[in-house]
Structure formats: structure tokens, C-alpha cells
C-alpha positions as CSV (number, residue, x, y, z in Angstrom):
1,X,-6.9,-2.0,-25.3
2,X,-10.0,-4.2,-26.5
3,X,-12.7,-2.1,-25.4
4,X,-15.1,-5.5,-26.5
5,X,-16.1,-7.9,-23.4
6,X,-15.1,-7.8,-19.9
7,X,-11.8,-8.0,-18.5
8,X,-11.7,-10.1,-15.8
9,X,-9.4,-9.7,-12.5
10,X,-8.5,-12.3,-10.8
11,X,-8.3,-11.4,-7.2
12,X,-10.2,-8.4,-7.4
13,X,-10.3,-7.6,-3.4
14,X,-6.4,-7.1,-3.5
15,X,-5.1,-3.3,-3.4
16,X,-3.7,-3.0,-6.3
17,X,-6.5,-4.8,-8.6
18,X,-9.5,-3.1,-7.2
19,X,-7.7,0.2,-8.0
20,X,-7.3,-1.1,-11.7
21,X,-11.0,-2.4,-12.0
22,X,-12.0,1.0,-10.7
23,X,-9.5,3.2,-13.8
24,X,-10.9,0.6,-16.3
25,X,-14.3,1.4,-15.1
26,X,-13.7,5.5,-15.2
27,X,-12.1,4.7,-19.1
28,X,-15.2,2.7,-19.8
29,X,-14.4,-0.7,-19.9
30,X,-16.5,-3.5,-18.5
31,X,-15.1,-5.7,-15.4
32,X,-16.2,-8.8,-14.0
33,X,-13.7,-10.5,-10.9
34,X,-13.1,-13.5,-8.7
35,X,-11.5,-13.3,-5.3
36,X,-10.8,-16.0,-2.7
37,X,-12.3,-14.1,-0.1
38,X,-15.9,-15.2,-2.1
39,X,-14.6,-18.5,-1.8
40,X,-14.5,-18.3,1.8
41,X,-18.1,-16.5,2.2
42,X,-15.9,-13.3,3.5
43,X,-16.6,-9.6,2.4
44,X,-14.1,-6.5,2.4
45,X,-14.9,-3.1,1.7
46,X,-13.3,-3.1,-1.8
47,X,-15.7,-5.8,-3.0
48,X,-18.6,-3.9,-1.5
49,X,-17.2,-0.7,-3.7
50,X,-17.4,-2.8,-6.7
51,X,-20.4,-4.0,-6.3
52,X,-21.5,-0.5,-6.3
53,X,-20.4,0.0,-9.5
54,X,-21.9,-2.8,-10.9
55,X,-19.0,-5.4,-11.5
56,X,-20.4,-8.9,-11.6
57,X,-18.4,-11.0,-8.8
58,X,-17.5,-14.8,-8.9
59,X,-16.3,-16.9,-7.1
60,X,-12.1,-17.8,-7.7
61,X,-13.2,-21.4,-9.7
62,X,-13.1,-20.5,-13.1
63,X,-17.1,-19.7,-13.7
64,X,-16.8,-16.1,-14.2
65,X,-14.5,-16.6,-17.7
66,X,-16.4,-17.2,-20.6
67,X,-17.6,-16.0,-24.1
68,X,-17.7,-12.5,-22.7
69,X,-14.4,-12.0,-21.7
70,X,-11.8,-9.8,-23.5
71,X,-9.1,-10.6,-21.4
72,X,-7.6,-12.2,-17.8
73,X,-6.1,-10.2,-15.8
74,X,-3.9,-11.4,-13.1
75,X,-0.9,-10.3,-10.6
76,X,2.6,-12.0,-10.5
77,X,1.7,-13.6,-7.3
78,X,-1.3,-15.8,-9.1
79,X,-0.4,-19.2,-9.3
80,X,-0.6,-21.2,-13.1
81,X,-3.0,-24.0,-11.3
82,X,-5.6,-21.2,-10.5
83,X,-8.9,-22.2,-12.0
84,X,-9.7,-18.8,-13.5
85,X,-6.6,-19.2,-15.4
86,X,-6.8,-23.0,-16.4
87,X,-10.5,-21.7,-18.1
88,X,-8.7,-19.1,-19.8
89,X,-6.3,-21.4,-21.3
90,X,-9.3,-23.7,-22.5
91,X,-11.5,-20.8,-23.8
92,X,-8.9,-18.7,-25.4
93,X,-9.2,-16.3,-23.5
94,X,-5.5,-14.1,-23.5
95,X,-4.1,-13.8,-19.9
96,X,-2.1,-10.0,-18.9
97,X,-0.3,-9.1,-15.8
98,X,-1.9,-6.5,-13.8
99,X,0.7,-4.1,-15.2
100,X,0.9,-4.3,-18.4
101,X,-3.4,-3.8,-18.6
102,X,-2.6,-0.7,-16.4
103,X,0.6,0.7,-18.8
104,X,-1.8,0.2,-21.6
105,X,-4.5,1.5,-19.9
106,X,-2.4,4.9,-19.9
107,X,-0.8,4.4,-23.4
108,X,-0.8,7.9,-24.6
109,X,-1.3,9.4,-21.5
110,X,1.0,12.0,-19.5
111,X,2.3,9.0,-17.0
112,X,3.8,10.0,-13.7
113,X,5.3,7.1,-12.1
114,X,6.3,6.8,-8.5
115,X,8.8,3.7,-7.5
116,X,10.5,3.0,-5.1
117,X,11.5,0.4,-2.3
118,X,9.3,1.9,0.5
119,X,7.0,4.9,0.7
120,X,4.9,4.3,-2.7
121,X,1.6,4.9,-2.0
122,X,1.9,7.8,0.3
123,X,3.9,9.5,-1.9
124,X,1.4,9.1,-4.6
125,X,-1.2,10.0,-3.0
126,X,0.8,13.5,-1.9
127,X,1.5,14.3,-5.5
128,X,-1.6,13.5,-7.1
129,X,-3.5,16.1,-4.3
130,X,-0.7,18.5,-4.6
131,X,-1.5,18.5,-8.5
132,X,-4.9,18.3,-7.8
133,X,-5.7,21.3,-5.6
134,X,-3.0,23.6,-8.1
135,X,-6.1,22.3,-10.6
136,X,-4.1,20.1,-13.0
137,X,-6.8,17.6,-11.8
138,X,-4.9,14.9,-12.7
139,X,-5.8,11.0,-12.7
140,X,-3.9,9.2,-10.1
141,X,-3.8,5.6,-9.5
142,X,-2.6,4.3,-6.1
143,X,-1.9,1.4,-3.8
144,X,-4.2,2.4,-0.9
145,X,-7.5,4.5,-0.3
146,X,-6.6,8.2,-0.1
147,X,-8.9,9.5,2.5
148,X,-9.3,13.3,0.5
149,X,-10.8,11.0,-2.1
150,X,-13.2,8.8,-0.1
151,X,-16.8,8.2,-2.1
152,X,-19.5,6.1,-1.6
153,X,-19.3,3.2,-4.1
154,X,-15.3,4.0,-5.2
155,X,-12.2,2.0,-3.9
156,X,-10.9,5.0,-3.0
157,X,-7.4,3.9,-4.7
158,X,-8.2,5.6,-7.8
159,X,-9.0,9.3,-8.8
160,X,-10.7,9.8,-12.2
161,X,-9.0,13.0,-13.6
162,X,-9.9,15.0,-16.3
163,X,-9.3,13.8,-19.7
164,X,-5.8,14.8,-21.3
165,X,-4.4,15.5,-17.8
166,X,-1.3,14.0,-16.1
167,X,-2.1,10.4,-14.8
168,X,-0.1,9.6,-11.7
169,X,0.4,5.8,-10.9
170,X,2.5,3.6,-8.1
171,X,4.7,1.4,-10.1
172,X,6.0,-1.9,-8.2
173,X,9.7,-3.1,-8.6
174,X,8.3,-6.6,-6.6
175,X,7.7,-8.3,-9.0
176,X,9.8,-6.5,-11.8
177,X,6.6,-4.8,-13.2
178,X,7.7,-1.6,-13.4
179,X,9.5,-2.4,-16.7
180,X,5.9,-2.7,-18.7
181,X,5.9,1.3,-18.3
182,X,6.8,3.8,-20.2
183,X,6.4,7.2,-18.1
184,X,7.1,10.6,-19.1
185,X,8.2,11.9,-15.4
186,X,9.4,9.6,-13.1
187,X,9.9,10.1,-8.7
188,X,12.3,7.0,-7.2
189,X,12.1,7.4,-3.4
190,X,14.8,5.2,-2.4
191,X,16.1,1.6,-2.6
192,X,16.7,-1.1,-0.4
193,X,17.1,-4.8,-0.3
194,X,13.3,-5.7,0.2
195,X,12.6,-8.4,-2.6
196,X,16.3,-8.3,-4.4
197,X,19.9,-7.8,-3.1
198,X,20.6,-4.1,-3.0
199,X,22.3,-4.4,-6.3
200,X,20.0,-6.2,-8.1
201,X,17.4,-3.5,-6.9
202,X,19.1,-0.8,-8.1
203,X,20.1,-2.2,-11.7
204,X,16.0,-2.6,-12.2
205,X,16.0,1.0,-10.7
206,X,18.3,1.5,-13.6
207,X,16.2,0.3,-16.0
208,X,13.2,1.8,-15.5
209,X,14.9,4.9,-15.1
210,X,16.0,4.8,-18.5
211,X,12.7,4.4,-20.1
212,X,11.3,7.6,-19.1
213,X,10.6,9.8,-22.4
214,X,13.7,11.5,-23.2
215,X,13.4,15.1,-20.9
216,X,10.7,13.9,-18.7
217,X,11.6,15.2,-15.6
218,X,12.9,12.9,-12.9
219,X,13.7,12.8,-9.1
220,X,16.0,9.9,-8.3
221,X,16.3,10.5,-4.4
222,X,18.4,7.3,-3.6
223,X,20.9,8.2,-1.5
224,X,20.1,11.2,-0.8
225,X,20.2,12.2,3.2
226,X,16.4,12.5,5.3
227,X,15.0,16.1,5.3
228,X,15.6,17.4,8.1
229,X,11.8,18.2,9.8
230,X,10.3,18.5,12.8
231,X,7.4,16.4,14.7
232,X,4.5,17.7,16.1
233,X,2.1,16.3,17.5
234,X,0.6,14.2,14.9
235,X,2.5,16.2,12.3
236,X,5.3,17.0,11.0
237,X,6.8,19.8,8.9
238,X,10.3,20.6,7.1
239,X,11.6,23.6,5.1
240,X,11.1,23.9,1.2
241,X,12.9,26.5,-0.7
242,X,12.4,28.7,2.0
243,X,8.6,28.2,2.9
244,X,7.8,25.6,6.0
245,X,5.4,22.9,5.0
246,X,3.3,20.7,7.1
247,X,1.5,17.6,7.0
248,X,-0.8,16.4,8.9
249,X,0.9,12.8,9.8
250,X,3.3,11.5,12.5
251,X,7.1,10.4,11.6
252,X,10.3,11.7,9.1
253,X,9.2,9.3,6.8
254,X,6.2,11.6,6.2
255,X,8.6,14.4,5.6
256,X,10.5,12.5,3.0
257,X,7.7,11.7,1.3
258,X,6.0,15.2,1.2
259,X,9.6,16.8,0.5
260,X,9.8,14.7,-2.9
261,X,6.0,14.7,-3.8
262,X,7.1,18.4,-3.6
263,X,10.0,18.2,-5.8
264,X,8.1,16.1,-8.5
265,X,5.2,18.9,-8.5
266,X,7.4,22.1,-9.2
267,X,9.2,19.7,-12.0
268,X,5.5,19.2,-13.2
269,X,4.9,22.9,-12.9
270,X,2.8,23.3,-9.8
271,X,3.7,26.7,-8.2
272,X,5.4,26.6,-5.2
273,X,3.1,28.5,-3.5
274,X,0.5,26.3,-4.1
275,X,2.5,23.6,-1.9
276,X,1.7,24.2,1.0
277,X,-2.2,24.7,1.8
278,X,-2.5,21.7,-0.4
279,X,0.1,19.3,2.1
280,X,-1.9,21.2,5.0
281,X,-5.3,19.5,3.9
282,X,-4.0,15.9,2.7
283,X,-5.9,13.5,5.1
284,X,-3.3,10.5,4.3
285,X,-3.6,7.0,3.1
286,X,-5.9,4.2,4.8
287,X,-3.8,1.7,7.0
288,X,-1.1,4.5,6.2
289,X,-0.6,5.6,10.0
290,X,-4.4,6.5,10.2
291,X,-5.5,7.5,13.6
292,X,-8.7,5.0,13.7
293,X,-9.8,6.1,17.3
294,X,-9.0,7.3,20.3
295,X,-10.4,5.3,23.4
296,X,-12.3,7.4,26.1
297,X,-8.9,6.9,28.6
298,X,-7.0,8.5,26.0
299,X,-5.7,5.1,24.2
300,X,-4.7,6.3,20.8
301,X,-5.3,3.0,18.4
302,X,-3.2,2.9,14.7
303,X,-4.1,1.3,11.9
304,X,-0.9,0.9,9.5
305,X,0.1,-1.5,6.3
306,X,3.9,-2.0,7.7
307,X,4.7,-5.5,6.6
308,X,8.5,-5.2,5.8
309,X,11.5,-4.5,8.0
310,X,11.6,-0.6,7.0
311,X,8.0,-0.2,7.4
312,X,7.4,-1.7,10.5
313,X,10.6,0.7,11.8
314,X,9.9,3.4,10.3
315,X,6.0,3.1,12.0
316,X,7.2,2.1,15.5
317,X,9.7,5.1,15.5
318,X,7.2,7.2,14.2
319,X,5.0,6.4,17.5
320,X,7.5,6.2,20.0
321,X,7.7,9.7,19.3
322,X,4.4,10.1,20.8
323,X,3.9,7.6,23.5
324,X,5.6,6.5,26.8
325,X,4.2,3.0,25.8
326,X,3.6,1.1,22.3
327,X,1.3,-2.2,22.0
328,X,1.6,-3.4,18.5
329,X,0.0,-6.2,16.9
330,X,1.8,-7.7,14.0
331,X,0.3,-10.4,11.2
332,X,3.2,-11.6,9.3
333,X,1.7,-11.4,5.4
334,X,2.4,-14.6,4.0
335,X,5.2,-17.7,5.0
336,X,7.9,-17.0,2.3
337,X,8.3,-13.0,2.9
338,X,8.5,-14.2,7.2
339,X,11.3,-16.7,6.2
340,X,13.0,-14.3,4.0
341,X,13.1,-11.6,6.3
342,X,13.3,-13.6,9.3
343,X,17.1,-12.5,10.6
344,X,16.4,-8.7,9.9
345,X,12.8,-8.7,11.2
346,X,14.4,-10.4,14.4
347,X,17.0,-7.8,14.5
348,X,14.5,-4.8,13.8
349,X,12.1,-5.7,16.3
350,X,14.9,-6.1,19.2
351,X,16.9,-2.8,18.4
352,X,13.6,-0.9,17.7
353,X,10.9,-1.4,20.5
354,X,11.8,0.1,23.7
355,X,11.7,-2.1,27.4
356,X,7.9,-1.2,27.9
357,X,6.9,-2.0,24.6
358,X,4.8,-5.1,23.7
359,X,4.8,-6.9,20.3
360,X,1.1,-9.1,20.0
361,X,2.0,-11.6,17.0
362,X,-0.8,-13.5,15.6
363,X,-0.4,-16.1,13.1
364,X,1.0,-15.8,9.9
365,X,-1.8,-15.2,7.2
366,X,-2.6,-17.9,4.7
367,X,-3.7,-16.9,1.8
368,X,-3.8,-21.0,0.2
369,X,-1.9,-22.3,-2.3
370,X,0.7,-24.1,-2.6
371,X,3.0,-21.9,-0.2
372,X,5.4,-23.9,1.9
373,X,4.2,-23.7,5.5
374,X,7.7,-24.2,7.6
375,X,7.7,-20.9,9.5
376,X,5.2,-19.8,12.1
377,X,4.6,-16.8,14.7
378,X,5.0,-19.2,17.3
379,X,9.1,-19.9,16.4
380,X,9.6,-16.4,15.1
381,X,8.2,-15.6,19.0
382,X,10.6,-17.5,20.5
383,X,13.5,-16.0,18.6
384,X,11.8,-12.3,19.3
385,X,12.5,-13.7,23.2
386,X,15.7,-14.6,23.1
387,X,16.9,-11.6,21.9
388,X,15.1,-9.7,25.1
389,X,11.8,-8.6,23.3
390,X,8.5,-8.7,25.3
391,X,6.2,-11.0,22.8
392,X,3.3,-12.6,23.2
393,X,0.9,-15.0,20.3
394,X,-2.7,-14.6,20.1
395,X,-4.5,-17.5,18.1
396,X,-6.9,-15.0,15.9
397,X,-7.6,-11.0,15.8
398,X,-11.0,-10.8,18.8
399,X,-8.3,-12.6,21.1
400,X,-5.9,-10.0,20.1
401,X,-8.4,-7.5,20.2
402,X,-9.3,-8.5,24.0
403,X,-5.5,-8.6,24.6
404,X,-4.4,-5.2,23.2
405,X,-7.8,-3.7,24.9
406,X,-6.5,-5.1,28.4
407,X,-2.8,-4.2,28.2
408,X,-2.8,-0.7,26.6
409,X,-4.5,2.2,28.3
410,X,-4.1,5.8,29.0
411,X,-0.9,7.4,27.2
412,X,0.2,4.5,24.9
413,X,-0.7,4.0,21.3
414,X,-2.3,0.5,20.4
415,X,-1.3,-0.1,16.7
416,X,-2.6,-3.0,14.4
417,X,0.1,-3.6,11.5
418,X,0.4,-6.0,8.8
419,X,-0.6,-6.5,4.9
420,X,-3.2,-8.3,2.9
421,X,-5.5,-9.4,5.8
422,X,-8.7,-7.8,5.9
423,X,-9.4,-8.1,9.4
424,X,-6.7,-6.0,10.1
425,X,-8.6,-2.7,9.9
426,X,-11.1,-4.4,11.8
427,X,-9.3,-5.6,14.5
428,X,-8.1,-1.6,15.1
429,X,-11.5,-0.9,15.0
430,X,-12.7,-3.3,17.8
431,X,-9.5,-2.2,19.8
432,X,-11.0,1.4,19.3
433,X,-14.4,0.6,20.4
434,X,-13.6,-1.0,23.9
């Protein structure tokens, strides 16, 4: 990579870029950003993290690309109109996807990638800690915050690593990204038709597959049946080549995850002893199931990412286990993936919440743009009650929060779910603190 001038990151705030402005950092690199979220006047935490660190923030209008950038750096999702991209075009200024500055970030580097239709970040952040507490000490570079690596001026997406070590990285099949890397192990949790029919899913698996460095280990689990496990009570454990392991989080889908994090890390050469104190002390992902409170009544209130039809199931099943009652609030994450899904989100939600359960929808977030705005909460609602499901829209997060804080109590769980909108977290939060 240039190592002269800044690259800039267009949309900074998102996930997946503030994790990559935090690795360029750690290699040395300077970073400036823009975000929408500036635009508006709004702060989130990852911007505050940045700041920290001393990355130079701009509004999204094209003022922070100049003479001193080596590159712009942009997701998929960005559109061409976007004025940080339109000044790139006038100054010269060459324009890389988000994944390709990350797979060249890690040219040359011992790359573990972990793909996979749902279960990516957790995962990651499982076998980065495994490797890290058998003192490999590797770089890892995830979707969400890991809570073990939580640090005052740090994203909390990213863990520096010692030099020469294994760097271990979520690769996304959304957008077809996955194909910029070249890794020399490679875990594939599963596949399902989230953004592609299930075939045209698994040929991209396929593909990426195929590019892992001839006898780099790799774990394809698709297809393969659940581990079987056992829930506690906000844990769950399952049997290993003959040791038990636990971790510390609700629902199978835990299980899964830790049983293939596992897999990957005896392929890597961790010792299999050394599995299971290091799954006993992995604190879990923000907005990954994360326990944010737990009301003086005894209301338990969950903060969790689940956007997409597995998710969201895997979530609600996850705390039905552990609560007569559920009161979830949902945010819908954009108008296209709500009219894409709209039939099996219906579906989900009817066969997966219980008679008692309550579904708070609030409006679908609008990120701006040019997005086509001919789906709402309001309709999807009215389907959710026609198939029997107890629904009710709130017009923004304190009316939910004053909802939720009114109609859960005692034994239920309250839990906040939903992707990309910062006031997520916060909402849980305020649900938490009533």
C-alpha cells in the first residue's frame, strides 16, 4: 500500500470502516474520514474512538479529499453521486473498496478468514481470543467491538497483534468482497439465501474457497448438523473431543459458533487444552446478545445486531429460552433489505414469537440517498397482524423506550434489535435505566 498521504474512508462511523481506519492506524498509515452522521450534527462512539486517535473528521461533502490524500476508500453500498467520491474523480485521487485496502493491508500476512452467511463476527471474535490467550497474539479484524478488547480511544473492532503473527479477519460474501482475499486458513460457518439464491451463495462460497493457499487449513461447516449443547442460564456449553466447553452467552447459535472457532484453532495449532479457559473468559461481541442491564424488578434488557431473518430467529429463540415473556423492538435497516425479505420476515416473526410476546417496530432507518421509499413499518405491521402477531409502531426510539419500559417488567427480557442505527444501543440503554 502507499504508505504517502492519508487514506480517506468514506463513512467512517460504519462497523466495518472504523475497524479498518483503526488496522491502518496500528500498520502506521495516516486516515482522515467523512460520515453522514457529521452531516446531521450526530456523534457515535466509533467517531469519538477516532478522534482519540487523532483522525481528522469531515463532513460527507467532498472537503476532506485533497492534495494529501493517497487514496479513497469506500464500501459497496456508497453511491457514485457521493461528493467525497465526485472530488476524487476531479483530483485524481484513486478510489478502493473497503476490501480490497484491507486484503492489501494483510498482503503477506498469515490471513485467517471467517465467512459465512450468518454468525461472522462472533465467530471471529472467538477465534482471535482463543489464539490469543494460547499466546499466538494474533491480529484480528472484526465486524463488531469485542468486549475482552475494550480500550479507551480504540473501536474495539480491531486487535493489533504482534508483528509476523496470524491476522484473523471477517470476510463479507454481501457484496461479493470476499473474492479480493487471498487467505491461508479459511472457517465458512454456513450458507443461506440472505443477499443471493442459495445457489448463487454457495458457488461464491466456492470460489473463495478455492483461493485459500494450497494446504491452508479449512473448515467448511455448511451443512453440517447443530452441535448438540446445552443452555444455562446465560450460557451455554457442548462437548469437544471429549472435554465440555462453555461460553458465557445465551442460545445454540453460540455453540455453533464456539464449536468451529474451536475447530479452526486446533487446525491453527492451539492446544486443545487451551480451549476451554479461554471460551470460559470471552465476554462476547457488542450488540451481539449483550446483557446491557438488568432493571431493579428483574427486567433483563438485550441489546443485539439481528437484522436478517436468521438473526432475528436465532436471537428470539435464544431468549425464549429464558423468559416467560419477550418485548422486542425491531428497526428494519434500510427499505430495500425490508422489501426483499418482506415474505420470510413475515413468516419468521409469526412462527417464532410466542402468544405473550410483543414485537415494538419503529420506522425503517433512512440512511438518504437515493433508496426507493415504498415499504414502511407501518404496512409490514399490518401484515405482522394478519398473521396473528401482537405488533405495535412507535414513531422514534424515547417513544419506544417509554413503551417497552411500560409493557415489560419482572421476568421478561426487553430486547432492542436492528442494524446500522446508532440509537439502537441507546435506546437499550434508556430501557435499562427506567
Amino acid at each position: 500500500m502507499n504508505g504517502r498521504g492519508a487514506f480517506h474512508l468514506v463513512g467512517i462511523a460504519g462497523t466495518g470502516m472504523s475497524a479498518l481506519a483503526d488496522a491502518l492506524l496500528d500498520a502506521g498509515f495516516a486516515v482522515t474520514g467523512s460520515d453522514r452522521f457529521l452531516d446531521r450534527g450526530a456523534d457515535v462512539p466509533a467517531l469519538a474512538a477516532l478522534r482519540a486517535r487523532g483522525v481528522p473528521l469531515f463532513p460527507q461533502d467532498g472537503s476532506g479529499v485533497g492534495p494529501g490524500t493517497a487514496a479513497v476508500v469506500a464500501s459497496t453500498a456508497v453511491e457514485a453521486g457521493n461528493p467525497d467520491l465526485l472530488a476524487a474523480a476531479r483530483a485524481g485521487v484513486p478510489v478502493k473498496r473497503r476490501a480490497d485496502a484491507l486484503a492489501e493491508l494483510f498482503a503477506g500476512r498469515r490471513l485467517v478468514a471467517v465467512a459465512g452467511t450468518c454468525g461472522k463476527s462472533t465467530t471471529t471474535a472467538m477465534l482471535g481470543h482463543v489464539l490469543a490467550c494460547a499466546g499466538f497474539d494474533p491480529a484480528v479484524v472484526d465486524g463488531a467491538p469485542c468486549l475482552n478488547w475494550a480500550a479507551s480511544g480504540r473501536t474495539g473492532a480491531v486487535r493489533a497483534g504482534a508483528p509476523g503473527s496470524f491476522c484473523v479477519a471477517e470476510v463479507d460474501e454481501s457484496d461479493r468482497s470476499l473474492l479480493a482475499f487471498r487467505p491461508a486458513a479459511a472457517l465458512l460457518l454456513n450458507a443461506s439465501a440472505d443477499h443471493f439464491p442459495l445457489d448463487e451463495t454457495n458457488a461464491l462460497f466456492d470460489r473463495f474457497l478455492a483461493q485459500v493457499e494450497p494446504g491452508g487449513p479449512v473448515v467448511d461447516a455448511r451443512g453440517e448438523p447443530p452441535v448438540p449443547c446445552e443452555e444455562g442460564g446465560w450460557s451455554v456449553s457442548f462437548g469437544f473431543r471429549g472435554r465440555r466447553m462453555e461460553v458465557p452467552l445465551p442460545g445454540a447459535h453460540h455453540a455453533q459458533d464456539a464449536f468451529l472457532a474451536c475447530r479452526m484453532a486446533v487446525a491453527l495449532g492451539v492446544p486443545e487444552d487451551a480451549l476451554a479457559p479461554a471460551l470460559a473468559s470471552f465476554r462476547g461481541l457488542s450488540r451481539r446478545m449483550e446483557l446491557v442491564g438488568v432493571r431493579a424488578d428483574g427486567l433483563r434488557v438485550v441489546d443485539d445486531y439481528a437484522h436478517n431473518t436468521e438473526k432475528i430467529r436465532a436471537t428470539l429463540s435464544a431468549l425464549e429460552e429464558r423468559a416467560p415473556r419477550v418485548v422486542a423492538v425491531w428497526r428494519p435497516h434500510g427499505y430495500a433489505p425490508l422489501r426483499k425479505m418482506w415474505d420470510d420476515l413475515a413468516a419468521m416473526f409469526r412462527d417464532t414469537l410466542r402468544r405473550d410476546d410483543m414485537l415494538v417496530l419503529l420506522p425503517v432507518f433512512d440512511a438518504g440517498g437515493t433508496a426507493a421509499r415504498d415499504v414502511s413499518s407501518e404496512a409490514f405491521a399490518d401484515r405482522l397482524r394478519d398473521l396473528g402477531v401482537s405488533v405495535e409502531c412507535v414513531a422514534d426510539p424515547a417513544t419506544a423506550a417509554a413503551f417497552v419500559s411500560a409493557a415489560a417488567h419482572g421476568r421478561d427480557i426487553a430486547a432492542v434489535l436492528g442494524a446500522r442505527d446508532p440509537e439502537l444501543p441507546r435506546l437499550a440503554r434508556a430501557i435499562a435505566a427506567r
